[in-house]
Every structure is written in structure tokens, then in C-alpha cells.
PATI-244219 format. One record per residue (C-alpha): x, y, z; residue in one letter. Coordinates in steps of 0.1 Angstrom, whole numbers, plus 2048, in hexadecimal, padded with zeros to 3 digits. Example, Ala and Ser with C-alpha at 12.3 -4.5 7.8 and 13.67 -1.06 7.14 Angstrom:
<rs>
+-----+-----+-----+------+
|   X |   Y |   Z | code |
+-----+-----+-----+------+
| 87B | 7D3 | 84E |    a |
| 889 | 7F5 | 847 |    s |
+-----+-----+-----+------+
</rs>
This chain:
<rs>
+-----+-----+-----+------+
|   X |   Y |   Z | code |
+-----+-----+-----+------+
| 800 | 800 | 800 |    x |
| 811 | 823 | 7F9 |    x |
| 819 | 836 | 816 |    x |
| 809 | 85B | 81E |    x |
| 81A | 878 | 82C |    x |
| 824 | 876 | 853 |    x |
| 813 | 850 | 854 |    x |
| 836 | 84A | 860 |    x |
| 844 | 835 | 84B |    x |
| 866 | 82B | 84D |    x |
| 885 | 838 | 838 |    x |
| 8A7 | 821 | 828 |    x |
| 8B4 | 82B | 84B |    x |
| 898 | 813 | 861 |    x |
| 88F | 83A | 873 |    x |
| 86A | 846 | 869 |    x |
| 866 | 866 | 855 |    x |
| 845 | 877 | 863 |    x |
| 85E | 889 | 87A |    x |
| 871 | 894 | 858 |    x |
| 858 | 89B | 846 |    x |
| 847 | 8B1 | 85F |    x |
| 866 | 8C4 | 864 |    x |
| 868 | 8CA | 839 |    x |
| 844 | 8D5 | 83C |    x |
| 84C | 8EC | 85D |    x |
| 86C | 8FA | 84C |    x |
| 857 | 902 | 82C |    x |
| 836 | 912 | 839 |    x |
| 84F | 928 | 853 |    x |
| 864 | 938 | 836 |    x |
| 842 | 93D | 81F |    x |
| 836 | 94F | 83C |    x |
| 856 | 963 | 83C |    x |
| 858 | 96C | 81E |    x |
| 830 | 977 | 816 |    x |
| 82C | 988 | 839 |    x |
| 830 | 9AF | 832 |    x |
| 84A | 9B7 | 845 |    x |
| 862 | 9D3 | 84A |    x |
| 87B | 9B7 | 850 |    x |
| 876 | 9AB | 832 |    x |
| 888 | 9C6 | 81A |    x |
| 89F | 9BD | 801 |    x |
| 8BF | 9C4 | 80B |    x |
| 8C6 | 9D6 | 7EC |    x |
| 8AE | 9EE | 7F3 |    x |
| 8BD | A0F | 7FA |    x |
| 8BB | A23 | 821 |    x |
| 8B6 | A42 | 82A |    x |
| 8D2 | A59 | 82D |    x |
| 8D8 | A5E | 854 |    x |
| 8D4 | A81 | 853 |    x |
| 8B3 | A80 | 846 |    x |
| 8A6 | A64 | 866 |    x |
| 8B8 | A7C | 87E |    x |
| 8A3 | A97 | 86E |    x |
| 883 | A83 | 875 |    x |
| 88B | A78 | 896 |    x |
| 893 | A9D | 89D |    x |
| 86B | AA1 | 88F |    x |
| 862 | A83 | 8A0 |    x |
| 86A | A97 | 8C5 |    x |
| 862 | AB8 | 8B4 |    x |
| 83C | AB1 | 8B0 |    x |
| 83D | A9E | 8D1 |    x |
| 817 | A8E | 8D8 |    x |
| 806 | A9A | 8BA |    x |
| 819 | A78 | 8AB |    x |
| 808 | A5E | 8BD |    x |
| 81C | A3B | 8B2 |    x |
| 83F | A3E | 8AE |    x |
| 843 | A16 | 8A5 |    x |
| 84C | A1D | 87E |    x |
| 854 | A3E | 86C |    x |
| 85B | A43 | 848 |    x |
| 873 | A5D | 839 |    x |
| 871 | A67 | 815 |    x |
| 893 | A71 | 803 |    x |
| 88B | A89 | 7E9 |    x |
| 8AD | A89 | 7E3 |    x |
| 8B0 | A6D | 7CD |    x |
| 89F | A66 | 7AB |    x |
| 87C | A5A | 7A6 |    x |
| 887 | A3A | 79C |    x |
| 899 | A30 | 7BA |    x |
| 885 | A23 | 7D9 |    x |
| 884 | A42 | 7F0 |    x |
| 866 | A3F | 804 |    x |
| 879 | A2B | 822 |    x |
| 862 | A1E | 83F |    x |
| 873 | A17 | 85C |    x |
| 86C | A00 | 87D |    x |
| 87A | A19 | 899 |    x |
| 87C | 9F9 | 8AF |    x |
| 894 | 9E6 | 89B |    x |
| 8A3 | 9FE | 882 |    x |
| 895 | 9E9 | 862 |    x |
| 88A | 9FD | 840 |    x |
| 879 | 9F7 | 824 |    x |
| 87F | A0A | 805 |    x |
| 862 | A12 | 7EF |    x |
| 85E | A27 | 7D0 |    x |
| 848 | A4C | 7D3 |    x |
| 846 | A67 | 7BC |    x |
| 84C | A88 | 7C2 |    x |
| 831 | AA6 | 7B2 |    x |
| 833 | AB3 | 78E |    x |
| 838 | AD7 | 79A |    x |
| 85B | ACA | 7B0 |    x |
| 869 | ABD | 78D |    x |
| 859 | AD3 | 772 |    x |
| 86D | AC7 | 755 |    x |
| 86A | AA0 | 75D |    x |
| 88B | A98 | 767 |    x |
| 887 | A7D | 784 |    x |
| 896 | A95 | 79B |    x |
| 885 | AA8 | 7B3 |    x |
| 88D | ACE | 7B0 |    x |
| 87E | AE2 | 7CA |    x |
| 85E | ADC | 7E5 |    x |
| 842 | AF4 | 7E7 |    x |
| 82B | AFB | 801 |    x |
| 810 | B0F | 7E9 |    x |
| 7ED | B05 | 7DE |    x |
| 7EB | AFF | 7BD |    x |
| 814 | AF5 | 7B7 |    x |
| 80E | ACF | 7B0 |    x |
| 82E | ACE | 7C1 |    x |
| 83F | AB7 | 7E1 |    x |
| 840 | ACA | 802 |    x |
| 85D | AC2 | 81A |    x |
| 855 | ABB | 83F |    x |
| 849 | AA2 | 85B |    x |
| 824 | A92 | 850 |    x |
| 80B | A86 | 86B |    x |
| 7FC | A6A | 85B |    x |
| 7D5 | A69 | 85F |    x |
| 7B5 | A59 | 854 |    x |
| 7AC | A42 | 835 |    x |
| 799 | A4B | 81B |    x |
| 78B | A40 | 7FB |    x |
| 794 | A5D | 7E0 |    x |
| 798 | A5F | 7BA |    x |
| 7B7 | A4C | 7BD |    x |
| 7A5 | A2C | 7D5 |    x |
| 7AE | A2B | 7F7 |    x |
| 7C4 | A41 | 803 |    x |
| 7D3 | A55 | 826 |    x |
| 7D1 | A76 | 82C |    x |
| 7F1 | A87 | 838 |    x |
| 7F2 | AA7 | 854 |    x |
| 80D | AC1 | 84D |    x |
| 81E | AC8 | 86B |    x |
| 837 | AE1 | 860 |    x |
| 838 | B03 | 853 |    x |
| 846 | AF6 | 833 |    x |
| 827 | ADC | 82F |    x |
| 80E | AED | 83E |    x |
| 7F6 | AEA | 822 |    x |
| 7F8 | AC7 | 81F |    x |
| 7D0 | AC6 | 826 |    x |
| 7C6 | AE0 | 813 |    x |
| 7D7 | AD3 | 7F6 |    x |
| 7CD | AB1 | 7FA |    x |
| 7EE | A9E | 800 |    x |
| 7EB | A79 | 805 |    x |
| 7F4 | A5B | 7FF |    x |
| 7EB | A48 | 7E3 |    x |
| 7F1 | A2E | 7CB |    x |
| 7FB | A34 | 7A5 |    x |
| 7FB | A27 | 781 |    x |
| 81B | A3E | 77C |    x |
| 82C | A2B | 799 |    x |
| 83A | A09 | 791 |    x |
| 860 | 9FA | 78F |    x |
| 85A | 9F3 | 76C |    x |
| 855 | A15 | 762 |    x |
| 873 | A20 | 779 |    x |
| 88A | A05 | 767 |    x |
| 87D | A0B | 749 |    x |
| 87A | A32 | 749 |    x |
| 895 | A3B | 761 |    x |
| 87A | A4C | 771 |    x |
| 853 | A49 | 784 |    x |
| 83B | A63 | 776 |    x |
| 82E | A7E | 790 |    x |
| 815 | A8A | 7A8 |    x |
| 803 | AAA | 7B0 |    x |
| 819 | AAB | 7CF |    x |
| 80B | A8D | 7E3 |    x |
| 81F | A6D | 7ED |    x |
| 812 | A54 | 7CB |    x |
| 821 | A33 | 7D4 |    x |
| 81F | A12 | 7C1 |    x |
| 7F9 | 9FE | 7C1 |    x |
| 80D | 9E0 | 7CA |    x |
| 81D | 9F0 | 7EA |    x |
| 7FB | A04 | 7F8 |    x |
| 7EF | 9F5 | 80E |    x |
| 80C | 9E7 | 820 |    x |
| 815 | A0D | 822 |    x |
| 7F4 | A15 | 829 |    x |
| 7F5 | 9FC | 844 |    x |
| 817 | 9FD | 851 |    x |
| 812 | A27 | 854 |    x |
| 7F2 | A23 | 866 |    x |
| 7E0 | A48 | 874 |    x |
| 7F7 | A5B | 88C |    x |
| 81A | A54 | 87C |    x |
| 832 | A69 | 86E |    x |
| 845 | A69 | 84B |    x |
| 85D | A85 | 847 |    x |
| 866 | A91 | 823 |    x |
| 883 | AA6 | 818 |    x |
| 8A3 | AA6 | 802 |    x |
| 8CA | AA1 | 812 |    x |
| 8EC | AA0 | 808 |    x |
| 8EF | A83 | 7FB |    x |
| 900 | A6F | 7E8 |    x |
| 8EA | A79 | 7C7 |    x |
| 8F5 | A9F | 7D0 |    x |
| 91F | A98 | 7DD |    x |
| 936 | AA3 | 7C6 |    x |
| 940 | A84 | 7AD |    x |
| 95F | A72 | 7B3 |    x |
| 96A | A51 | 7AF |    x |
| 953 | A4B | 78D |    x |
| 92E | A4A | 784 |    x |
| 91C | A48 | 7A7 |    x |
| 90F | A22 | 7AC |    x |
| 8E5 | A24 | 7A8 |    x |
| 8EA | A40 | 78C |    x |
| 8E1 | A3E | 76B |    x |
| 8EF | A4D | 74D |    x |
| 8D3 | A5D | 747 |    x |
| 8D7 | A6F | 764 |    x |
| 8F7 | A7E | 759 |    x |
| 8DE | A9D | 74A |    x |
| 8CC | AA6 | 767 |    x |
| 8F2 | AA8 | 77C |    x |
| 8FE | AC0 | 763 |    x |
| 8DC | AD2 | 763 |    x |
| 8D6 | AD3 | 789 |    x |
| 8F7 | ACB | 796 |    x |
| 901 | AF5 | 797 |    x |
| 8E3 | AF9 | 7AD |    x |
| 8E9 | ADB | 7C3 |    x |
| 90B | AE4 | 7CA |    x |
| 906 | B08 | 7D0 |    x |
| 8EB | B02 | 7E7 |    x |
| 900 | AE1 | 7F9 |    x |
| 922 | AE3 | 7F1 |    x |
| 92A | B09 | 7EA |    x |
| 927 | B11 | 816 |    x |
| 940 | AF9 | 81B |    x |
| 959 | B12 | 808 |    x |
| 964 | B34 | 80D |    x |
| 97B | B30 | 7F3 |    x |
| 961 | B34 | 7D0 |    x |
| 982 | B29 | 7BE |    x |
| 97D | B06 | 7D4 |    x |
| 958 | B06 | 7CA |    x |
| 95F | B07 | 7A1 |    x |
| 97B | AEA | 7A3 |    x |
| 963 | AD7 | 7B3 |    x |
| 944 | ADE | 79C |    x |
| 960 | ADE | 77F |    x |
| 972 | AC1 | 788 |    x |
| 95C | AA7 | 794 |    x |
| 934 | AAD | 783 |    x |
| 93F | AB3 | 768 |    x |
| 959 | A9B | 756 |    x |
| 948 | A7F | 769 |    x |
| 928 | A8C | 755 |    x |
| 937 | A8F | 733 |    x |
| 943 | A6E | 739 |    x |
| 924 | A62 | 734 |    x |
+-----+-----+-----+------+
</rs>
């Protein structure tokens, strides 16, 4: 008669294999349940982290806005500093120190000409554009975009977050495909689109009464070039350094220098053969 599984029948060693077989079975449903469970602890570890300065900037926010943030389990920190097509929305367990990298777009009025780079942050009704800051995350809501969560400005450089009907939501324009593809996600009207396969763990995992800080940092996306192509760049990319690099650099690099002679070797010297290299 043919066997079943755990009936106990015995292997070429004379030993029964229902305890075997158990343990396979045991061993197999505990790494499926690893591996499905959405879990923070569960980010590839290719997936990029926030820049330090930027968590130490949202820690500072975290004490600044003291009680008005109601769970401080997870945060999540947005790095406008990098391209659209890198994962830059980075939620974080404040427990363990685990993040997940996920990819956001930034508004249409922060990056007027298309680029992938975030330009500037506006505050203003009407600008379409990303506003930098510390976000209370609040209630769900089912809007033109599905469900979505409102988001509280709690800054003077978001404080029209409301008005302006900044959320976050899911969108077509959001995908890794089109960021591989493209070299870039499409854009908002300044709310925090995400992908419609990561809502609702984000939705879930950034439940009401959290807070997501967003803002730009030098980085290494903005550091002079040295050493060849920066890794995660792509040659595509090599534009938008000569176009934005001036402004970067005076705005980052150029306080760093008294010396303006200092401040063109480094502009001269380092954007831009690395750029015509491409």
C-alpha cells in the first residue's frame, strides 16, 4: 500500500520520516510566511537609506511637535534629494532602526521642465509643487485617486498642506518599470503619489498620528564628483548635473569657501568633465 505523508513510514536508515517530513513542511510554511508578511524587516538590502542628516532632521521634528504626534513606533522620511527614479520614500521602525525604501513622486511645479529632479518646494496654493517639512499623518479617505491619507502641515514651510489637498495616494505614473524604463516616475500636483502595489502597506504601516518628514540634503546626488560617475546615476542624468549642478553647489558647497577661486575649481574641475564624460 503506498504510504501518505507523516503516516510514519520508515526511511533506507530503519528511522521514521513523519518527524522529517514535518520539520520540511515547518521549515517551508515559516520562510513563506517570512517572505509574504509586509514587513519593514523585510527590505531589500539593495534598497537605498536615508541620508543621516535628514533622520536627525526628523527626530529633531519628532521632539519639536512633541504630543501633537501621537505614535512614534515608525516614521518615514522622504529625500527629495535624489531622482524620481530612485526609492526615496524611506519608512522606518524607530524601535529597531529597519527601512524600507519606496518610490514617491515629487509635484510638477518642483520640476517644471521634467527632469527627475526636484528643484525647489513651495508652500503656495495653486504651485502643484512639493512642500518641505514634518507631515502629521491623519484620516483615510476615499478621493479621486481611491483611498487615500490626508497629511497635516505642521510647519511654516507646509502649512498649506490642507488647503491644497496634499495626500497620499497611489498612481499610474508611479511604477519601477517606468523608473527603469524612463529614468524617471511622472509627477504629482505636490502630494506624496506612491506605487498602487505599495499603498496600502504604506497606508497601513503610516497609520493616523505619524509623521513623514520631507526635504532635500547634501547628498551624495549634490557632492561634488570625484572618483567617476556616482554609483545609482545614470547617464542620463549627466544633463540635469550640468543644468542644476551651479545652483546646487552655490547653494551647498559655495558656504563652505571664502575663497570663490576654491568654489570655481570645484564646479570646474569635478561637475563638469565627469559630465562631458558622459
Amino acid at each position: 500500500m503506498g504510504a501518505t505523508v507523516g503516516s510514519g513510514v520508515t526511511n533506507a536508515k530503519g528511522k521514521t520520516g513523519s518527524k522529517l517530513i514535518s520539520r520540511r513542511r515547518f521549515c517551508v510554511l515559516t520562510a513563506s510566511a517570512i517572505i509574504c508578511a509586509p514587513s519593514i524587516a523585510n527590505a531589500s538590502i539593495d534598497t537605498p537609506e536615508a541620508p543621516e542628516g535628514l533622520i536627525r532632521r526628523a527626530r529633531i521634528a519628532l521632539d519639536r511637535h512633541g504630543p501633537v504626534i501621537g505614535n512614534r513606533d515608525r516614521m518615514a522620511v522622504v529625500d527629495f534629494s535624489a531622482p524620481s527614479r530612485i526609492p526615496r520614500f524611506h519608512i522606518i521602525d524607530l524601535m529597531s532602526g529597519r527601512q524600507r525604501a519606496l518610490l514617491v513622486a515629487h509635484g510638477r511645479g518642483s520640476d517644471p521642465d521634467h527632469s527627475g529632479w526636484l528643484e525647489r518646494f513651495s508652500n503656495a496654493p495653486g504651485s502643484q509643487a512639493s512642500s518641505a517639512g514634518a507631515y502629521l499623518t491623519g484620516d483615510l479617505y476615499m478621493g479621486k485617486h481611491g483611498r487615500s491619507r490626508r497629511l497635516v502641515g505642521l510647519d511654516p514651510e507646509n502649512s498649506n498642506a490642507e488647503a491644497r489637498a496634499i495626500v497620499i495616494h497611489a498612481a499610474s505614473y508611479v511604477t519601477p518599470a517606468l523608473a527603469d524604463e524612463v529614468g524617471k516616475l511622472g509627477r504629482s500636483e505636490g502630494c506624496l503619489a506612491v506605487a498602487q502595489d505599495n499603498l496600502e502597506e504604506i497606508l497601513a504601516t503610516l497609520a493616523s498620528g505619524r509623521l513623514i518628514y520631507v526635504d532635500k540634503v547634501f547628498t551624495k546626488f549634490d557632492q561634488p564628483l570625484s572618483g567617476g560617475f556616482p554609483q545609482g546615476l545614470h547617464r542620463s542624468d549627466c544633463r540635469c548635473l550640468l543644468l542644476n549642478g551651479a545652483y546646487r553647489f552655490h547653494g551647498i558647497v559655495r558656504r563652505q569657501f571664502s575663497d570663490p577661486s576654491g568654489f570655481r575649481r570645484i564646479l570646474a574641475g569635478r561637475i563638469l568633465p565627469e559630465a562631458q564624460a558622459c
